[in-house]
N, CA, C and O atoms as a Tinker XYZ file with bonds, in Angstrom:
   448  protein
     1  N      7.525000   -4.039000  -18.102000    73     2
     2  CA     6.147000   -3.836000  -17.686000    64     1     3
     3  C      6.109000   -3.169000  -16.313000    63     2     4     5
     4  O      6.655000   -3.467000  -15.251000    81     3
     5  N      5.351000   -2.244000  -16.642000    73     3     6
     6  CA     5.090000   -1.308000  -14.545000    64     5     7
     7  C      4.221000   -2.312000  -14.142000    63     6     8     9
     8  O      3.626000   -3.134000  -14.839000    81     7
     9  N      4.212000   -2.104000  -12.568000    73     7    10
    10  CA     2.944000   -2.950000  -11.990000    64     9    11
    11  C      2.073000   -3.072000  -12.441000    63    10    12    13
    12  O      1.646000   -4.168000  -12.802000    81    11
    13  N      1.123000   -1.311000  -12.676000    73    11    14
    14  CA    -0.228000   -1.869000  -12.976000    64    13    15
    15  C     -0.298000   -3.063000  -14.198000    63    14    16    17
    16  O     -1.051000   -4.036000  -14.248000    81    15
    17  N      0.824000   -2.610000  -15.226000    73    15    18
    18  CA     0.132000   -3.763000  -16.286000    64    17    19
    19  C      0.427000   -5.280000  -16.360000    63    18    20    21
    20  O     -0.020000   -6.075000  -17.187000    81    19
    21  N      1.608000   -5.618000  -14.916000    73    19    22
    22  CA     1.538000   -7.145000  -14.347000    64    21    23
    23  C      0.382000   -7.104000  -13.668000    63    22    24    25
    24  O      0.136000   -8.272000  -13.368000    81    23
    25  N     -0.676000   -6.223000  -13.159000    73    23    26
    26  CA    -1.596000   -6.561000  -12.326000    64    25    27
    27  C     -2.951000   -6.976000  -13.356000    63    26    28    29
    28  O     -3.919000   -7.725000  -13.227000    81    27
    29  N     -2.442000   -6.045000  -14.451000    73    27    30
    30  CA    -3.893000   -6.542000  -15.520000    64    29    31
    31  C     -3.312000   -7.761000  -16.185000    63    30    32    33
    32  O     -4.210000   -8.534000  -16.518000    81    31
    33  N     -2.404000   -8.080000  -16.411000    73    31    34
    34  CA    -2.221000   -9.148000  -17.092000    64    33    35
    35  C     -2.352000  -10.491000  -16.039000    63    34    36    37
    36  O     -2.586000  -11.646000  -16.393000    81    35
    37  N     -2.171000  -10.084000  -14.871000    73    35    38
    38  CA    -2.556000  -11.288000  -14.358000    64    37    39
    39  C     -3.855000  -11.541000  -13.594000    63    38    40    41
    40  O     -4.040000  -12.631000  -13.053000    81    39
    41  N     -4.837000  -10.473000  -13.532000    73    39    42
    42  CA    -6.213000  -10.704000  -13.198000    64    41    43
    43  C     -6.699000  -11.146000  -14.566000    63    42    44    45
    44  O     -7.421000  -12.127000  -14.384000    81    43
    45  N     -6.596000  -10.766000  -16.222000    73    43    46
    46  CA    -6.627000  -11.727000  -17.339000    64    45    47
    47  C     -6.192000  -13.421000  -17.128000    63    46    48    49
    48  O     -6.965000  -14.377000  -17.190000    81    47
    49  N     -5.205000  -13.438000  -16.952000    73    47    50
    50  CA    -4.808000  -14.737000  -16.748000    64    49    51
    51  C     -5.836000  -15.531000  -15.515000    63    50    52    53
    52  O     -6.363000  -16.602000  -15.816000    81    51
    53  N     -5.946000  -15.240000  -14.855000    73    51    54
    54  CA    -6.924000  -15.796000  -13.216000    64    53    55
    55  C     -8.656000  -16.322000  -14.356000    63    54    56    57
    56  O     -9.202000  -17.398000  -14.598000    81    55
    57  N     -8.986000  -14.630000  -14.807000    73    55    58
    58  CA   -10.238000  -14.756000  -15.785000    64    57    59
    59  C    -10.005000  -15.987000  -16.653000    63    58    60    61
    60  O    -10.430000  -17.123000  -16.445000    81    59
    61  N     -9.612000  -15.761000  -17.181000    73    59    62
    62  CA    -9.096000  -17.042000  -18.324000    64    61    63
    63  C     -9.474000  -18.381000  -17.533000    63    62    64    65
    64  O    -10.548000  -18.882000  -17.866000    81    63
    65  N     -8.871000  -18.917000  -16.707000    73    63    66
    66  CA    -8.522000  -20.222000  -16.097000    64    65    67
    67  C     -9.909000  -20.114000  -15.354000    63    66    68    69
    68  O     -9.979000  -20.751000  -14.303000    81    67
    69  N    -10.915000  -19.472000  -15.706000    73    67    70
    70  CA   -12.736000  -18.874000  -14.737000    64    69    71
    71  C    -12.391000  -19.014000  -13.251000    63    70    72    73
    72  O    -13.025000  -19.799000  -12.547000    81    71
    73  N    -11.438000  -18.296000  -12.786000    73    71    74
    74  CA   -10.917000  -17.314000  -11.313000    64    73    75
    75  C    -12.369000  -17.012000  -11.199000    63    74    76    77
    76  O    -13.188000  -16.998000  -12.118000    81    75
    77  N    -12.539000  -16.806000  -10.121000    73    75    78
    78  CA   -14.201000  -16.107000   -9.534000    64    77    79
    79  C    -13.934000  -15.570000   -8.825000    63    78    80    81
    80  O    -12.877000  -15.856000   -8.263000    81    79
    81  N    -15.059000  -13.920000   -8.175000    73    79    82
    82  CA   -14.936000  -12.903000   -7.532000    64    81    83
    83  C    -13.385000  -12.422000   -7.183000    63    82    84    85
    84  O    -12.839000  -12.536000   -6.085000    81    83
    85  N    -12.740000  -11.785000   -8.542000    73    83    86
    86  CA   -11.471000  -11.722000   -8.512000    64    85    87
    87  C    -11.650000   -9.988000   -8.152000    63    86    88    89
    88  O    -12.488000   -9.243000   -8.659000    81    87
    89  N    -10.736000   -9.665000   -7.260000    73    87    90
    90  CA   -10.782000   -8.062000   -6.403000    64    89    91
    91  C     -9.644000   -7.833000   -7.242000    63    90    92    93
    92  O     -8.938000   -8.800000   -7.528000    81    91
    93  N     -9.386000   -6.780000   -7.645000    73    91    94
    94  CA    -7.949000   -6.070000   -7.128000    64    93    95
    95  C     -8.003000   -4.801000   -5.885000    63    94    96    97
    96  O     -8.997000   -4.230000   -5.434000    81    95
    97  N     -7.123000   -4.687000   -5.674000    73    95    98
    98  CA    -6.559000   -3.481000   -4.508000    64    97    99
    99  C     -5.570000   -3.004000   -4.629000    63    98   100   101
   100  O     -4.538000   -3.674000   -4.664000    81    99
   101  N     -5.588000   -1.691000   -4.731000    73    99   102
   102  CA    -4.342000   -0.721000   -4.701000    64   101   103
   103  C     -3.687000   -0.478000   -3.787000    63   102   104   105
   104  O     -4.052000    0.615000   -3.354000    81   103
   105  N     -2.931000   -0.859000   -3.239000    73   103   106
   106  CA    -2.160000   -0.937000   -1.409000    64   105   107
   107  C     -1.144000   -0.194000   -1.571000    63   106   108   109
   108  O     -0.631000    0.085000   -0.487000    81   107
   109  N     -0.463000    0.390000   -2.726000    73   107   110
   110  CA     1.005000    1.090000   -2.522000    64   109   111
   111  C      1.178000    2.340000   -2.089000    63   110   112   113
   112  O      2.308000    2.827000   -2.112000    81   111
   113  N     -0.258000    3.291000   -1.478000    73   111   114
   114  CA     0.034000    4.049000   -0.592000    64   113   115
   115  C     -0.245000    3.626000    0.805000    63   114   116   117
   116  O     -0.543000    4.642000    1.433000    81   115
   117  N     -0.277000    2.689000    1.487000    73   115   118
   118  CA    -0.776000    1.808000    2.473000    64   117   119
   119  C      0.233000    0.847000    3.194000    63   118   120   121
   120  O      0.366000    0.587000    4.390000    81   119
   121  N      1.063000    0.294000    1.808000    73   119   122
   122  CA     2.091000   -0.358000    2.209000    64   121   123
   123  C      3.595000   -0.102000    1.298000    63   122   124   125
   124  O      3.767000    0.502000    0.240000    81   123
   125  N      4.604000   -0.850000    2.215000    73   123   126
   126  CA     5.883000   -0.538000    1.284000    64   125   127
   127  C      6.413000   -1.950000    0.271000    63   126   128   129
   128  O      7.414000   -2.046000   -0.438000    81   127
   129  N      5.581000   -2.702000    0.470000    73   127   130
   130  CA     6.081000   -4.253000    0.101000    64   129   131
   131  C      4.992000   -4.734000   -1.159000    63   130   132   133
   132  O      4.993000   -5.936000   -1.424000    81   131
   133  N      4.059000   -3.825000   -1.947000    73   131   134
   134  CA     3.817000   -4.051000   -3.033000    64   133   135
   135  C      2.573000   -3.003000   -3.197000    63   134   136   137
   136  O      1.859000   -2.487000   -2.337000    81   135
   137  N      2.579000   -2.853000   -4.924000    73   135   138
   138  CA     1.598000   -2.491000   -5.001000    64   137   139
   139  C      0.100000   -2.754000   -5.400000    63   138   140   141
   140  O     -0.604000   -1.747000   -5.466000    81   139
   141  N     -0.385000   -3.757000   -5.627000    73   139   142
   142  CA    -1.063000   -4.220000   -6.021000    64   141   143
   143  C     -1.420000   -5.711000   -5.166000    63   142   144   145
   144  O     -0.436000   -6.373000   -4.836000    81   143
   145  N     -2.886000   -6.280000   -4.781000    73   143   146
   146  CA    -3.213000   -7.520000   -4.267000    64   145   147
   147  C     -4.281000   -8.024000   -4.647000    63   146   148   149
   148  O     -5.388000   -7.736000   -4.193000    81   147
   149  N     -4.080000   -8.717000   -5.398000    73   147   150
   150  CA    -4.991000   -9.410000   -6.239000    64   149   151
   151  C     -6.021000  -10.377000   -5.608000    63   150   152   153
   152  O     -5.430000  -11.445000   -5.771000    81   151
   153  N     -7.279000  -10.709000   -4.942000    73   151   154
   154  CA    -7.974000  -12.014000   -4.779000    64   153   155
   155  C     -8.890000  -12.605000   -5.280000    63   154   156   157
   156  O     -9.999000  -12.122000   -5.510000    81   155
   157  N     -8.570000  -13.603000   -5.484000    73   155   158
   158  CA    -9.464000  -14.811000   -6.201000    64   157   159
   159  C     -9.888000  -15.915000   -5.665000    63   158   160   161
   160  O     -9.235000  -16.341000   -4.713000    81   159
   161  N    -11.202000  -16.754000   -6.163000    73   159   162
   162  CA   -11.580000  -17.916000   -5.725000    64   161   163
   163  C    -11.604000  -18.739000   -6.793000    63   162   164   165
   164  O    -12.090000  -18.536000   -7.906000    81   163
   165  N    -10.642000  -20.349000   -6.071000    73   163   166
   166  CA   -10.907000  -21.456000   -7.034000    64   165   167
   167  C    -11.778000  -22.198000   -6.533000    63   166   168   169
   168  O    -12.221000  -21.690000   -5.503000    81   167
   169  N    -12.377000  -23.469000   -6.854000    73   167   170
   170  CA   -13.634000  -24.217000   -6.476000    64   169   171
   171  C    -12.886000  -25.417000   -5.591000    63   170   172   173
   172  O    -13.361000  -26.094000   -4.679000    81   171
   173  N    -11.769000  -25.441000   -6.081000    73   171   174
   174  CA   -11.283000  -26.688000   -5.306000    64   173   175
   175  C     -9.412000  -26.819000   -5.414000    63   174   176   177
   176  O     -9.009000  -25.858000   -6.070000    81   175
   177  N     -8.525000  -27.509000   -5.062000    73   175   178
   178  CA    -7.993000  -27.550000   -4.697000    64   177   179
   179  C     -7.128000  -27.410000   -6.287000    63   178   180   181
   180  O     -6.228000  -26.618000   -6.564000    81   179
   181  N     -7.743000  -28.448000   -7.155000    73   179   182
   182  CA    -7.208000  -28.057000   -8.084000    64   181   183
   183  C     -7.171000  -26.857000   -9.084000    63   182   184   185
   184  O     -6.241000  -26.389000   -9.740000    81   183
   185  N     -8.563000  -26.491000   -8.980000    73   183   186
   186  CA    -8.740000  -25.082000   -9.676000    64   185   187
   187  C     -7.417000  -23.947000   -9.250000    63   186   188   189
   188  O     -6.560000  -23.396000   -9.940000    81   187
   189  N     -7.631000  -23.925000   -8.251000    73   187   190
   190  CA    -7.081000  -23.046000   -7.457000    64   189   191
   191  C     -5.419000  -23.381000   -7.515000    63   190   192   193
   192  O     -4.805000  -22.737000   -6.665000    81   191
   193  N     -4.794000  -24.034000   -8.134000    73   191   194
   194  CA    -3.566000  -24.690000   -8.614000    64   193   195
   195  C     -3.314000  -24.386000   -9.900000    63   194   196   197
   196  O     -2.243000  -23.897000  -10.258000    81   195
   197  N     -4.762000  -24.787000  -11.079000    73   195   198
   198  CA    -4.313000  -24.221000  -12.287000    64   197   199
   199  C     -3.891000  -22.852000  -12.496000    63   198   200   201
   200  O     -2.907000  -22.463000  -13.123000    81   199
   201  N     -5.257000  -21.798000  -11.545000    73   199   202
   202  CA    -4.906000  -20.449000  -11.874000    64   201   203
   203  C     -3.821000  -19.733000  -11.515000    63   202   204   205
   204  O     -3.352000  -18.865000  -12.252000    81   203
   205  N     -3.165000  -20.131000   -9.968000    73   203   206
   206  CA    -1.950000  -19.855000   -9.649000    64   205   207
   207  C     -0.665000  -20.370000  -10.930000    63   206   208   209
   208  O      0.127000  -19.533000  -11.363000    81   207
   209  N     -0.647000  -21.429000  -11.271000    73   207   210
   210  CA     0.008000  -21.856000  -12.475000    64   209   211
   211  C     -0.248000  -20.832000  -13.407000    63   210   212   213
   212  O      0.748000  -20.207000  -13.768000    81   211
   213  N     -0.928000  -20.626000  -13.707000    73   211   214
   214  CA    -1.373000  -19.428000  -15.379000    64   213   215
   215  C     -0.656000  -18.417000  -15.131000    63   214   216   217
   216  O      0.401000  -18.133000  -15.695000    81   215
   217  N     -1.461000  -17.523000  -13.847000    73   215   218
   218  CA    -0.475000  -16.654000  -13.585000    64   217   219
   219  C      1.365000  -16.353000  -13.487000    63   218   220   221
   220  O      2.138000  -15.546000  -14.002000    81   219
   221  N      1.447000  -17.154000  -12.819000    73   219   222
   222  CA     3.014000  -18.128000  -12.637000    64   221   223
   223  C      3.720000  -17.751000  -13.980000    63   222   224   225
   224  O      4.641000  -16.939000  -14.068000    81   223
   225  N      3.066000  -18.576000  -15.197000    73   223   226
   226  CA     3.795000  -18.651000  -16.039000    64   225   227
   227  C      3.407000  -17.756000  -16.785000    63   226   228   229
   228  O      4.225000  -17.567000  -17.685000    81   227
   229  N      2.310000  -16.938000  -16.853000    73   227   230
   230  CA     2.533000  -15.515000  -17.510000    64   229   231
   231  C      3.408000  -14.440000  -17.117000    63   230   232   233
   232  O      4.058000  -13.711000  -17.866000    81   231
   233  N      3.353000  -14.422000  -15.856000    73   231   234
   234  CA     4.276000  -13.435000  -15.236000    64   233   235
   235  C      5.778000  -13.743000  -15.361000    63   234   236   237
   236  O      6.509000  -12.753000  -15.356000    81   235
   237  N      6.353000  -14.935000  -15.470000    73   235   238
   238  CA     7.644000  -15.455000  -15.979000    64   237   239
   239  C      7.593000  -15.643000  -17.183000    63   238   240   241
   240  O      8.395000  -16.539000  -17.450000    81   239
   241  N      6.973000  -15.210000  -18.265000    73   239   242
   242  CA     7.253000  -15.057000  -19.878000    64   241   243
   243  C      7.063000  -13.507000  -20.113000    63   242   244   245
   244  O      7.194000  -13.079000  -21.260000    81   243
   245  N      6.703000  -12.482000  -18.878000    73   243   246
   246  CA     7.278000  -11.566000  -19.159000    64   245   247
   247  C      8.720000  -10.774000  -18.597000    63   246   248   249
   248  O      9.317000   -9.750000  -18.928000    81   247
   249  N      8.918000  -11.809000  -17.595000    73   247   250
   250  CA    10.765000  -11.565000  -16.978000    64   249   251
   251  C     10.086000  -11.038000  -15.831000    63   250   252   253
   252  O     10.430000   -9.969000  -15.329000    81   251
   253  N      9.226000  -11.668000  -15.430000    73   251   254
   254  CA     9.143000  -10.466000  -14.214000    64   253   255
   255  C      9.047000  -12.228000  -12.953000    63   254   256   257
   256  O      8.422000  -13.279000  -12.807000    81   255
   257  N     10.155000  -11.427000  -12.391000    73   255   258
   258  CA    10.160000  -12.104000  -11.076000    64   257   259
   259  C      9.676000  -12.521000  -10.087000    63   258   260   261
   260  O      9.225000  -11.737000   -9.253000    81   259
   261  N      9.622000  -14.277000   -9.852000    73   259   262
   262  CA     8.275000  -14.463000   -8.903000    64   261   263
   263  C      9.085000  -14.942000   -7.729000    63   262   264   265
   264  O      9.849000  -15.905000   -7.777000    81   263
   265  N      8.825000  -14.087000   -6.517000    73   263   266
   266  CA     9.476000  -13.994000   -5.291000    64   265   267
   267  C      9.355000  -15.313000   -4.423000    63   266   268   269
   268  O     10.279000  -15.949000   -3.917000    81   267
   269  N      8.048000  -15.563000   -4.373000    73   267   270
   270  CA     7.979000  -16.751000   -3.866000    64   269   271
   271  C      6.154000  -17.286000   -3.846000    63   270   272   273
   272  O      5.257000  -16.443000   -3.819000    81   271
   273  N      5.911000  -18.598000   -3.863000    73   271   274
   274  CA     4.752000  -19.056000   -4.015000    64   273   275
   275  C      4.503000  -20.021000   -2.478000    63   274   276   277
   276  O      5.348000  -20.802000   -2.039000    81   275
   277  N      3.268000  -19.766000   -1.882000    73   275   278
   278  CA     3.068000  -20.235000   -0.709000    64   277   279
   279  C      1.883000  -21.113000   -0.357000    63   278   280   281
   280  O      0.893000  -20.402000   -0.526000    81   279
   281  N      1.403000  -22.652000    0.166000    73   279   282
   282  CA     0.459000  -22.957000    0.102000    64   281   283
   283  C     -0.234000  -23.687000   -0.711000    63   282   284   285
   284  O     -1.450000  -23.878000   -0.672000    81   283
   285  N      0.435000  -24.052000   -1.365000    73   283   286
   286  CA     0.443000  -24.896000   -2.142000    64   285   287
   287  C      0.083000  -26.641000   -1.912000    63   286   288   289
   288  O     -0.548000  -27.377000   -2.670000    81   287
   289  N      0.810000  -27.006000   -0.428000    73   287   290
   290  CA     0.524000  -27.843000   -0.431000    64   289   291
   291  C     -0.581000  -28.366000   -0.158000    63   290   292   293
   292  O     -0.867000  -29.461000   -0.643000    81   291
   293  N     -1.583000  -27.587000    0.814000    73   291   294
   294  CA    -3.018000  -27.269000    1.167000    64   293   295
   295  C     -3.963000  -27.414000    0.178000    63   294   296   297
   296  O     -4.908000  -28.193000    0.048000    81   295
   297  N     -3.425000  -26.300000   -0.656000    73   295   298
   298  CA    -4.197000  -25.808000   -1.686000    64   297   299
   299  C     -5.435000  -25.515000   -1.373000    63   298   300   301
   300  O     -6.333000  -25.899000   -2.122000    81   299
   301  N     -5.751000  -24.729000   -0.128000    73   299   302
   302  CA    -6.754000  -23.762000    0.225000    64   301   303
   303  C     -6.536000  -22.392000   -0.055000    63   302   304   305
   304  O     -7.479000  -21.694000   -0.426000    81   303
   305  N     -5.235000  -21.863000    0.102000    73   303   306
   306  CA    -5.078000  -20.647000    0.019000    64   305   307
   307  C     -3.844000  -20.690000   -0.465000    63   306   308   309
   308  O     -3.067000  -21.015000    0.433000    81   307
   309  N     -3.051000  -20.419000   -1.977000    73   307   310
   310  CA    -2.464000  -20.236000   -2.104000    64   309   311
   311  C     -1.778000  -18.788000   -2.952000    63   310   312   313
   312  O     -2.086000  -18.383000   -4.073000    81   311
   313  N     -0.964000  -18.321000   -2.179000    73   311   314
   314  CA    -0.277000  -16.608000   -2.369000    64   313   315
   315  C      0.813000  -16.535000   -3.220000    63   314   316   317
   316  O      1.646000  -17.441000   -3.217000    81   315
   317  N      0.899000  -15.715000   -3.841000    73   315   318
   318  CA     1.978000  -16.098000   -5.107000    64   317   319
   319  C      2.529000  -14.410000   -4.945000    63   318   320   321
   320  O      1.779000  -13.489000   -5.269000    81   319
   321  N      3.667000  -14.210000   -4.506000    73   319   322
   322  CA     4.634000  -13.049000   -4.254000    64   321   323
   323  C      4.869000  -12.601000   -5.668000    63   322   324   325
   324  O      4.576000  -13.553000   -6.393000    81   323
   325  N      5.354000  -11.352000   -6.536000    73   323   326
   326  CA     5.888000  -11.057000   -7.599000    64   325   327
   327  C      6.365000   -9.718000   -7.609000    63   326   328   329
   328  O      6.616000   -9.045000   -8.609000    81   327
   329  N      6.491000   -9.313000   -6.148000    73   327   330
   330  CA     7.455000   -8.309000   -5.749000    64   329   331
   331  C      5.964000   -7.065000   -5.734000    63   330   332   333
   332  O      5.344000   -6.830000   -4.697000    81   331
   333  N      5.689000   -6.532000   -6.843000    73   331   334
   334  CA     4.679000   -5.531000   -6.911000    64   333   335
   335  C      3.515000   -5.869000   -7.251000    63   334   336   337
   336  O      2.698000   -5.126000   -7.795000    81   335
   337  N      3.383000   -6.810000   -7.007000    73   335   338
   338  CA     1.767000   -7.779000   -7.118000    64   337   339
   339  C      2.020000   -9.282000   -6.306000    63   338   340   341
   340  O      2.776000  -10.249000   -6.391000    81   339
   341  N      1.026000   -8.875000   -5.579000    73   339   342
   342  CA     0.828000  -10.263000   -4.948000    64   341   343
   343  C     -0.806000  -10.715000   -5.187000    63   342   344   345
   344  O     -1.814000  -10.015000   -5.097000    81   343
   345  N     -0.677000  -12.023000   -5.494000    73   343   346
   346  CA    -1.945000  -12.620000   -5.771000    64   345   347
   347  C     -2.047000  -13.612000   -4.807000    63   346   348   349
   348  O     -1.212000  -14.469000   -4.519000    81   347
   349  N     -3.714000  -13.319000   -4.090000    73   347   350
   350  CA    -3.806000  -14.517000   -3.426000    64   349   351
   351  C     -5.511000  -15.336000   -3.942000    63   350   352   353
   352  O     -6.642000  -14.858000   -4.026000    81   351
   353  N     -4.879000  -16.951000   -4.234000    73   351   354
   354  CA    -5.900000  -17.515000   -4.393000    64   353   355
   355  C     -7.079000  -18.059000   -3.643000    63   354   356   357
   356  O     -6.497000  -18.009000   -2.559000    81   355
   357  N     -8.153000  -18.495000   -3.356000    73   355   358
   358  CA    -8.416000  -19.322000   -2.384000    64   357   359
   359  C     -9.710000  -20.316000   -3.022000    63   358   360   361
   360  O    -10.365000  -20.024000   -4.023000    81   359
   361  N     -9.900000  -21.596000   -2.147000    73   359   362
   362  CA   -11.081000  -21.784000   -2.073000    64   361   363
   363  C    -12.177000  -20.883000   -1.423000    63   362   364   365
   364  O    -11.832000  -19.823000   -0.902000    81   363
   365  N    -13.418000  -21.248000   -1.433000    73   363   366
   366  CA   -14.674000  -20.504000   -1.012000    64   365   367
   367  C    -14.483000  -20.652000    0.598000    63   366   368   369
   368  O    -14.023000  -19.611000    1.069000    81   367
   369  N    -14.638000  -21.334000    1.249000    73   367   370
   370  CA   -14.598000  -21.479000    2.690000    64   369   371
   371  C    -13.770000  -21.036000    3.394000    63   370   372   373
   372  O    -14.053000  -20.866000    4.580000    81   371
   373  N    -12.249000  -20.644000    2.819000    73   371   374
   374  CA   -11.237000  -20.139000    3.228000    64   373   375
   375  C    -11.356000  -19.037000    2.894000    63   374   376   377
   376  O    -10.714000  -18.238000    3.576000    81   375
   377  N    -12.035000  -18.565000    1.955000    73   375   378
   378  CA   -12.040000  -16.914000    1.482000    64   377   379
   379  C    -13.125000  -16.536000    2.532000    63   378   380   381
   380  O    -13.013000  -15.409000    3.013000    81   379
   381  N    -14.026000  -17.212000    2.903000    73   379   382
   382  CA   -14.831000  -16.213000    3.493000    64   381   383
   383  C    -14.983000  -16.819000    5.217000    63   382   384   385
   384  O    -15.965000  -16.527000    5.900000    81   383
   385  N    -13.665000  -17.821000    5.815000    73   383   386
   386  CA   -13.050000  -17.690000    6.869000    64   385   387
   387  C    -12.390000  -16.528000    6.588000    63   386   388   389
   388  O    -12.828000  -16.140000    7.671000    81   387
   389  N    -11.898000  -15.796000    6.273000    73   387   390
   390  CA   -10.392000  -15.037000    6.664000    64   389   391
   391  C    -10.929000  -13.690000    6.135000    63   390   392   393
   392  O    -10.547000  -12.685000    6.733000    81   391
   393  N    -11.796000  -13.539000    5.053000    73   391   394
   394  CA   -12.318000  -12.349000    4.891000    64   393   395
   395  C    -11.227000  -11.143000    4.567000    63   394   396   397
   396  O    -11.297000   -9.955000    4.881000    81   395
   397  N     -9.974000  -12.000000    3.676000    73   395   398
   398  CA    -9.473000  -10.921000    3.257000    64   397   399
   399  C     -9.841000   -9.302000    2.839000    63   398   400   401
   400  O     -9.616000   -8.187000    3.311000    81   399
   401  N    -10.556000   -9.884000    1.647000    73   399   402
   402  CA   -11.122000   -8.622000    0.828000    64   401   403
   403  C    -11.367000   -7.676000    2.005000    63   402   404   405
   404  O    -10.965000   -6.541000    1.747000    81   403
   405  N    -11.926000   -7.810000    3.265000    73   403   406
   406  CA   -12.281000   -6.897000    4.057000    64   405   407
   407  C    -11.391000   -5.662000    4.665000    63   406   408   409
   408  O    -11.642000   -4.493000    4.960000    81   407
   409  N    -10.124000   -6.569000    4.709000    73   407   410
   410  CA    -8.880000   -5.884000    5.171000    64   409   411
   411  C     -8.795000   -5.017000    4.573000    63   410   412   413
   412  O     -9.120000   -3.920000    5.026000    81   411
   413  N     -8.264000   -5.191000    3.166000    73   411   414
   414  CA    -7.985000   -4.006000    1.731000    64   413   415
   415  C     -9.435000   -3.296000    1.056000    63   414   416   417
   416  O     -9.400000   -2.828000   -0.082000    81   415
   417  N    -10.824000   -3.270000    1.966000    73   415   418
   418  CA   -11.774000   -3.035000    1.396000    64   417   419
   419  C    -11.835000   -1.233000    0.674000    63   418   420   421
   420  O    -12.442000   -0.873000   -0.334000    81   419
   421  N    -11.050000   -0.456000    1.539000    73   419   422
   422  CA   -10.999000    0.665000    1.353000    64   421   423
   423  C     -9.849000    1.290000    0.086000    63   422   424   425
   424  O     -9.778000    2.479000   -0.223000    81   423
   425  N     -8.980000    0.139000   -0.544000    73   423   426
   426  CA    -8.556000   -0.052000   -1.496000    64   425   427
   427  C     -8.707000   -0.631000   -2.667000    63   426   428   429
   428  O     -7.794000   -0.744000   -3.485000    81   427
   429  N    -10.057000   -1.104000   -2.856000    73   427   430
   430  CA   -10.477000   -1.818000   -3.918000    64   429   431
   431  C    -10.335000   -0.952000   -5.374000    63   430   432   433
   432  O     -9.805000    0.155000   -5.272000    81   431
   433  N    -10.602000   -1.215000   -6.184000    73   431   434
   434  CA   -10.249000   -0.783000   -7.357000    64   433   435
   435  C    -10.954000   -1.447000   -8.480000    63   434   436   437
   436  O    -10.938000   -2.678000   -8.480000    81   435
   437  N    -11.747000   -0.651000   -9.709000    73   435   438
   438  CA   -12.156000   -1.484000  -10.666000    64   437   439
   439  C    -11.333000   -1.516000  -12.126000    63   438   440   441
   440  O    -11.332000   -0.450000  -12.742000    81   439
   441  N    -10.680000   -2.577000  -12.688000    73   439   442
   442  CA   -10.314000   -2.464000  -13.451000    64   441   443
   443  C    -10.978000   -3.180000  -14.807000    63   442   444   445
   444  O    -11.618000   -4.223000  -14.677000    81   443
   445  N    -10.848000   -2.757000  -15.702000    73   443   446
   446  CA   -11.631000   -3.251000  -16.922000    64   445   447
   447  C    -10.588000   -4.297000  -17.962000    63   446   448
   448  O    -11.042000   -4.791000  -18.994000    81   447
């Protein structure tokens, strides 16, 4: 699988598990350390655990390598590495402390 189609298969997976205001962003002319950054909101600590899980294990039933998972123990914001996609989850209060999406705003991307 190329990136883009770990990046659709795992904004599916996020949808699935009802991920909310899920972005993608195209960063791989921007950066050298992936192409794709996925963000999502869970409602709570656990939400936001299942969908990282979904993803997790979709992306490891297609062989594709998960670099490392971060934040977990919080479970406010947790980032899940996969080399050319990185997904980051969050609760609501933490998503709109930190205002990711804003960073990568000029990279957003709609995918269907």
């Amino acid at each position: 699988m190329d990136s883009a189609d770990l990046m659709r298969l795992a904004k599916q997976a996020i949808e699935e598990k009802k991920g909310e205001d899920v972005v993608v962003f195209a960063v791989a002319s921007r950066v050298g350390y992936t192409d794709y950054i996925i963000v999502a909101t869970g409602q709570n600590r656990r939400h936001v655990e299942a969908i990282v899980e979904e993803v997790r294990g979709r992306l490891i039933q297609e062989k594709q390598e998960i670099v490392g998972v971060e934040g977990r123990e919080q479970g406010e914001w947790v980032l899940l590495d996969a080399g050319d996609l990185v997904v980051h989850v969050m609760q609501p209060a933490t998503r709109d402390y930190y205002h990711l999406d804003q960073a990568w705003a000029d990279c957003k991307i709609e995918v269907a």
